[in-house]
N, C-alpha and C positions, 0 to 999 in steps of 0.2 A: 352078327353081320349088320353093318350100315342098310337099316330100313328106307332112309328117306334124309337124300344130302342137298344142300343148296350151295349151289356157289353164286356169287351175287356180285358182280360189279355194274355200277352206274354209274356212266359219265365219268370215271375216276375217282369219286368218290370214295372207292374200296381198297385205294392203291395206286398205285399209276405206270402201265405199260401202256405208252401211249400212244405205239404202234395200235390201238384199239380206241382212237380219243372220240372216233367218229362211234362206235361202236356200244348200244346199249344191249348187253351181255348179262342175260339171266337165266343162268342152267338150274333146272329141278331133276331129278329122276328118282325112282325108287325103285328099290332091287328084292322084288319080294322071292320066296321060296321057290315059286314058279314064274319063271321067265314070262311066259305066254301071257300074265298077270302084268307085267309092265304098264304102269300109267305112269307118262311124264307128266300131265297137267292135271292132277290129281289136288283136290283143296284140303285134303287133310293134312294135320299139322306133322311139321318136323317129329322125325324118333330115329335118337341116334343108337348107335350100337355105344357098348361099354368097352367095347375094344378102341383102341386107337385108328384115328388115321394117320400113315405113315406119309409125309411129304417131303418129296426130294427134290433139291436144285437150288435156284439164286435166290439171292437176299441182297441189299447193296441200297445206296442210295439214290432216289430219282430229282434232276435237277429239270423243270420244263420253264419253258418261255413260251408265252405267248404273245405275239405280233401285235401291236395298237396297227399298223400301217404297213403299206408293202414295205420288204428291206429295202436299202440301199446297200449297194457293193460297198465294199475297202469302207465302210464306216459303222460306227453301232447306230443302231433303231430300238426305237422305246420298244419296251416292254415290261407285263407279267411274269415276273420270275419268283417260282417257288419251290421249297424243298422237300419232300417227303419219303421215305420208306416206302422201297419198291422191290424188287426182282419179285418172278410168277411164281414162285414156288412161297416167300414168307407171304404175299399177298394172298395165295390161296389159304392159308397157314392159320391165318388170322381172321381172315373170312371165316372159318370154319371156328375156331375155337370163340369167337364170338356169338356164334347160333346154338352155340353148348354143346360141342362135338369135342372128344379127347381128342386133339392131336401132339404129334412127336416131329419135332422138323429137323432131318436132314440136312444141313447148308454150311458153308463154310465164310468166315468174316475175319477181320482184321481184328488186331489186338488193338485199336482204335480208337478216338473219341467217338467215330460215326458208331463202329461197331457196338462201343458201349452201349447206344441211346437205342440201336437196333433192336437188342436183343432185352434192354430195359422196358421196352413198348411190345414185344413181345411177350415179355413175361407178365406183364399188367394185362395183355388180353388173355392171358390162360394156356400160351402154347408152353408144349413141356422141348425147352430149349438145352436139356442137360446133355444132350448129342454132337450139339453144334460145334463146329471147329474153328479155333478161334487162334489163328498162324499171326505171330509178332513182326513175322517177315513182309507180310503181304498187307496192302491196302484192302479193305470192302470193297466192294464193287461198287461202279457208278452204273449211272445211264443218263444221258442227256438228250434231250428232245426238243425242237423248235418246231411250232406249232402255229399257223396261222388265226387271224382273228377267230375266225368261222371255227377254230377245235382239228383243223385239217391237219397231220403229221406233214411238214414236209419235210423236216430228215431228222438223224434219231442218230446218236454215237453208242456204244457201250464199252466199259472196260468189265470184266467179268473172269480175268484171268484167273480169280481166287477159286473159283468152281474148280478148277479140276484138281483142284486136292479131295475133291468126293469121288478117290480112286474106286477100281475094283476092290482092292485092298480091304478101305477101309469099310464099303459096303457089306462087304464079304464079315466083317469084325462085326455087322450089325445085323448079321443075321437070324438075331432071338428077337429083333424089332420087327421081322418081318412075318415071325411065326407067329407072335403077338396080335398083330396089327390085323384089324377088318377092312383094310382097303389099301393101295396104293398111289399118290399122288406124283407125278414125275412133269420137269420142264425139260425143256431141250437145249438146255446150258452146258447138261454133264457132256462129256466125252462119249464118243460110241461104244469104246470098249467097259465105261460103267454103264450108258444106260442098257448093255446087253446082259451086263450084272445083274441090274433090277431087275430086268423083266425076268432072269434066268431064274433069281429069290422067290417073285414071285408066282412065277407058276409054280415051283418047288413046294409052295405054302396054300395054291390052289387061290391067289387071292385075285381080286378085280383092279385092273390098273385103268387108272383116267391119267389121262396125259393134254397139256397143254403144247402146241406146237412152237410158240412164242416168236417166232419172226419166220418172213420168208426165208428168210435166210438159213435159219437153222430145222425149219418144219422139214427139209428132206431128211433127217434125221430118223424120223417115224417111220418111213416108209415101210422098214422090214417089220414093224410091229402093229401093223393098223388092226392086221387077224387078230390080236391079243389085246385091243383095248375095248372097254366096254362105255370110255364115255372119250371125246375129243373135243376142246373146246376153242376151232381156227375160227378168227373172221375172215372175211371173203377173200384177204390176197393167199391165206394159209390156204385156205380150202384149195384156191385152185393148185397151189405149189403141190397137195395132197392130191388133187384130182387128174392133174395136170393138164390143165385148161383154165380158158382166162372166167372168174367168177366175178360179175362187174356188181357192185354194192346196191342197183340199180334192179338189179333182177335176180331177188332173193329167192325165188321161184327154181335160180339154176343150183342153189346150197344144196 
């Protein structure tokens, strides 16, 4: 069993869902034999399990801009524009397999030039990619973000329609990854009727699911499984869409 996991994004630096650009996001926990034993802020070092983590969900490309000046309407405005490898699930993916954690990533890509370089830079940080689905038909995924000087989101597109070839199906086909695996990582890209799969897999295998809410938009998705997750990692607009109440960034006291 995964002793002691770290997920780590700062600033963007680890990936870019930038629905979190304000957001400096640093989960620890460890999961000893006994619950009651739980220490999240514990200094001792990382020790992973020899099992895999298994991670489920998006992968795809992130385009952001950032603002030099307010916009103007009907015209372009300077900017910071860059390109990076994004969706929650290879960003956790890779997170992990750089801290010296097996992981297995679940997701689905275009038969692509993006997709190439995707799963090329996944394979250089150590993720075991040999699951991944890689459809001739379909594009990667994008995400685009415009982001004001100060790092503020102020709107965000996604195209993501490749995800839902990570049917029941084919989950269902990967169910020796799940007996395998010492943990479950999930976004909220898949469809409801997969991510019911997952969590179905997972309790079947008695495992721990942490789940990413990944936008307000898609965070009601969780709703039916909050009893079944052991770790969640919303920022304040998820949280409330979870709580259902407004959680102002302002009074982190209310998380």
């Amino acid at each position: 069993m995964l002793t002691n996991y770290f997920y780590h994004r700062f600033g963007g630096k680890f990936g870019q869902q930038e629905s979190r650009i304000e957001d400096t996001i640093v989960i620890r926990f460890l999961l000893p034999a006994d619950p009651a034993k739980l220490n999240m802020f514990s200094d001792e070092a990382p020790q992973f399990s020899d099992d895999p983590v298994l991670v489920i969900g998006s992968a795809g490309m992130d385009i952001v801009a950032r603002l030099k000046s307010e916009p103007r309407r009907g015209t372009s405005s300077p900017a910071q524009i860059r390109r990076t490898f994004g969706g929650v699930a290879r960003n956790v993916a890779e997170n992990l397999a750089r801290l010296g954690q097996q992981v297995i990533l679940l997701a689905a890509v275009g038969m692509d030039e993006t997709g190439d370089e995707l799963i090329d830079g996944l394979v250089e940080a150590g993720v075991d990619v040999s699951h991944v689905l890689r459809l001739p038909e379909q594009a990667t995924g994008s995400y685009l973000a415009i982001v004001s000087a100060r790092g503020a989101l102020q709107f965000a597109l996604d195209d993501m329609r490749i995800t839902s070839a990570i049917s029941k199906e084919y989950l269902r086909s990967k169910s020796d990854l799940f007996a395998a695996a010492s943990m479950v990582f999930v976004d909220m890209n898949l469809t409801k009727e997969s991510l019911r799969t997952v969590f179905s897999l997972a309790r079947r295998n008695d495992l721990p699911v942490c789940a990413d809410p990944t936008s307000t938009t898609l965070a009601e998705k969780l709703h039916p499984y909050l009893d079944d997750l052991m770790l969640i990692t919303p920022n304040f607009n998820e949280a409330g869409v979870l709580c259902k109440r407004s959680i102002g960034a302002s009074r982190p006291d209310q998380a």
